[in-house]
C-alpha angles and dihedrals in degrees: 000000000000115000134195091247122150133266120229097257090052092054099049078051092052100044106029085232124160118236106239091177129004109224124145110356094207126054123194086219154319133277138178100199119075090202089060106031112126146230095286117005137118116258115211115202106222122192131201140158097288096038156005129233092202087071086069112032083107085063092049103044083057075083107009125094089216151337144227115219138180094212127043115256117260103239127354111337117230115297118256098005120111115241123205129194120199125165091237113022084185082065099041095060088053090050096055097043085058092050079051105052085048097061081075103043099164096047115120114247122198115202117199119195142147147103088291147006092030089135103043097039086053090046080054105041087048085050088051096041091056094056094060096096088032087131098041129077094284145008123256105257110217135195107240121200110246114243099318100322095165118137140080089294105024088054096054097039082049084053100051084058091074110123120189091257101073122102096191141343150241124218145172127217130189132190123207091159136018114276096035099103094049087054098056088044081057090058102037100030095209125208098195127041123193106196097189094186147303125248139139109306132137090004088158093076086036102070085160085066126209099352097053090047084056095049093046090048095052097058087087087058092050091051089049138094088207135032123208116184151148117275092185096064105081094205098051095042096054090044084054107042091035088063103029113027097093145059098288096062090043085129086067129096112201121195110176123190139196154101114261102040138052099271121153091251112040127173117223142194099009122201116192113195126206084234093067108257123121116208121195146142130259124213139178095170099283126079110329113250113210115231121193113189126186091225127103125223130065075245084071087059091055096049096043099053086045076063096042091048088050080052093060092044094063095040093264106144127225092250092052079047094059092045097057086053085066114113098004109130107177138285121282110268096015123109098317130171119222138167119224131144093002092298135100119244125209103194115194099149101136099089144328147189126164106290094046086044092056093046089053102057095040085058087050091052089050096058096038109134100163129358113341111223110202108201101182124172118201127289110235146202090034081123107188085007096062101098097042101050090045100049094050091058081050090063093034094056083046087053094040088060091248098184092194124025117175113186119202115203148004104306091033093067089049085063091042087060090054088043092057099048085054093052090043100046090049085058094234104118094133113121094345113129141202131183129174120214138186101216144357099266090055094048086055095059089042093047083046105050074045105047126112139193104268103020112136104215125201115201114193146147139104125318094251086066091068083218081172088086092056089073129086125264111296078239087064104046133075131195120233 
């Protein structure tokens, strides 16, 4: 595997930085960890509030060809390695992934941002890109994000992958504070932005509330060539055709995609199956082409037409669309169905916030075959929205019919008091059932002393609640 990485002259161009020791001109990579680092790479010593990479830049360089480093190393550095000072090593890698997105300046770039499916709309869109020279001699070869690498580091780290190979690339990008999204676009210059939704997440770093999280979010859309976005999400329509419907944005190409509304790409009779598969139809205003996609959610649709809209834009055809959906069966830790102890899991433990969370627990009422059991860990980093938002999803499982909710943490149980006063007022109390709980591994043991034969579970909530835990033994659970 050859990347495009940098040689040690390029990156004392890119960063400014000063040579402390030459050592190996060339790396075979970067890496961040000095557990992980390998035969070869540059190690950058990164530094945040609970550690300091510079600490262990004598542990990295035991592999590592060289280091950049904010602070001079105490004593003789290590023999035979380059060593490289910068005032801010976080910036320099974000300095060098640029340089290296610019070796290949004509190269076509896909953003993916928005509130929810960020991760599993860039692993299709990726799947649909490959197939563009599907009938020619070979395939595109495009630069994925890894996992749901998206932020100032993850992105950059995602970039110095690039090998010359590669004909475009994939990437993720997250906002937990305004700015953050034009910054990325600053290191990876994209030419296509995929803008999936908006909705409340990470309120807690957008004290300016929805509208700020929309104009965060559309500063993809302002760095791009082509917009791709979701016609059926009001807030973000209006935020995109507001801006770059007109003469003055004659240089943009908008491709909107959706299912209610007349969008260039529309999905049409859905069918939506208890084993998991969702069958529609896909539709840009010629002959319908059928998708079947082993992925469960109405959000799967939408994420799979945004694929299937970044397809059009590079001349890949919606039956070669539906083609790259074939085989993809999620992404780990999202959304996915298992089997364990006579009930159906629907495991979505990787993250949350109030729209995902809705969705959730709509999907769970949908497959619901006997009782529905809602395991939901709190939402976090809402900040003064917290107990709002929690407390509503409290009154809207009660509606739902929800027969079992245990809530895990503090601002969970405030939504389980609100679920218990609409059951309550709705006068169907009998065999529902609702448990409070501090912490993951205690909700397993409760789900568990509660479980029955034919009950469909949804687990849910934010990363920090380590929901994981809440799911049976790997040995007892079986992916469909």
């Amino acid at each position: 595997m050859t990347f495009l990485f940098l040689d040690i002259n390029e990156i004392l161009e890119a960063t400014g930085g000063r040579l402390l020791q030459k050592g190996p001109l060339h790396f075979t990579g970067v890496s961040t960890d000095s557990r992980a680092i390998g035969d070869g790479e540059l190690f950058v010593a990164l530094k945040g509030d609970r550690f300091d990479g510079n600490d262990f830049f004598a542990t990295a360089l035991e592999r590592a060809a060289g280091a950049i480093l904010s602070r001079e190393p105490e004593g003789p550095p290590s023999s035979g390695k380059s060593i490289v000072l910068v005032p801010d090593t976080l910036k320099a890698l974000q300095q060098m992934a640029r340089r290296i997105r610019m070796k290949r300046p004509d190269m076509p770039v896909v953003g993916v941002t928005g509130s929810n499916g960020k991760t599993t709309t860039k692993e299709l869109t990726a799947r649909v890109l490959e197939r563009k020279n599907v009938l020619g001699a070979k395939k595109i070869a495009v630069l994925k994000g890894r996992g749901n690498l998206n932020n100032q580091i993850g992105l950059p780290l995602n970039l110095c992958r690039l090998e010359p190979g590669h004909g475009a690339a994939v990437l993720e990008m997250g906002a937990s504070r305004p700015g953050d999204i034009e910054e990325l676009c600053g290191i990876a210059v994209p030419t296509h932005g995929i803008i999936t939704n908006i909705g409340p997440s990470h309120l807690e770093g957008f004290p300016g509330g929805m509208e700020q999280i929309a104009d965060t979010k559309l500063a993809l859309a302002r760095a791009s060539n082509t917009i791709i976005y979701n016609a059926d999400d009001p807030l973000l329509r209006k935020a995109v055709e507001e801006e770059f419907l007109g003469r003055k944005q004659r240089g943009k190409t908008l491709i909107s995609f959706g299912i209610r509304e007349d969008a260039h790409l529309r999905a049409c009779g859905i069918e939506m199956g208890a084993d998991g598969f969702t069958s529609f139809g896909l539709s840009a205003g010629g002959p319908v082409v059928r998708v079947r996609l082993a992925a469960p959610g109405l959000f799967n649709v939408y994420n799979a037409l945004a694929a299937a809209a970044a397809g059009l834009a590079f001349g890949v055809g919606l039956e070669d669309a539906a083609k790259a959906f074939e085989g993809f069966c999620g992404v780990p830790m999202r959304y996915e169905i298992k089997k364990a102890a006579g009930a159906t899991f629907l495991s979505d433990v990787y993250n949350a916030n109030p729209a995902s969370m809705e969705e959730a627990v709509k999907e769970l009422v949908r497959l619901r075959s006997s009782r529905v059991v809602a395991v939901l860990g709190d939402m976090l980093e809402l900040g003064g929205h917290s107990e709002e938002t929690h407390r509503r999803l409290g009154e809207r499982l009660g509606v739902l019919g929800i027969d079992v909710f245990i809530a895990v943490g503090p601002m969970m149980a405030l939504a389980l008091e609100e679920f218990k006063a609409k059951v309550k007022e709705g006068k169907n109390e009998k065999g529902r059932i609702a448990i409070a709980c501090a912490d993951s591994a205690q909700a397993a043991q409760e789900l568990m002393a509660s479980l029955r034969p034919g009950d469909t579970v949804l687990i849910k909530g934010s990363r920090g609640m380590k929901m994981e835990k809440v799911l049976p033994e790997e040995r007892e659970a079986d992916a469909l």
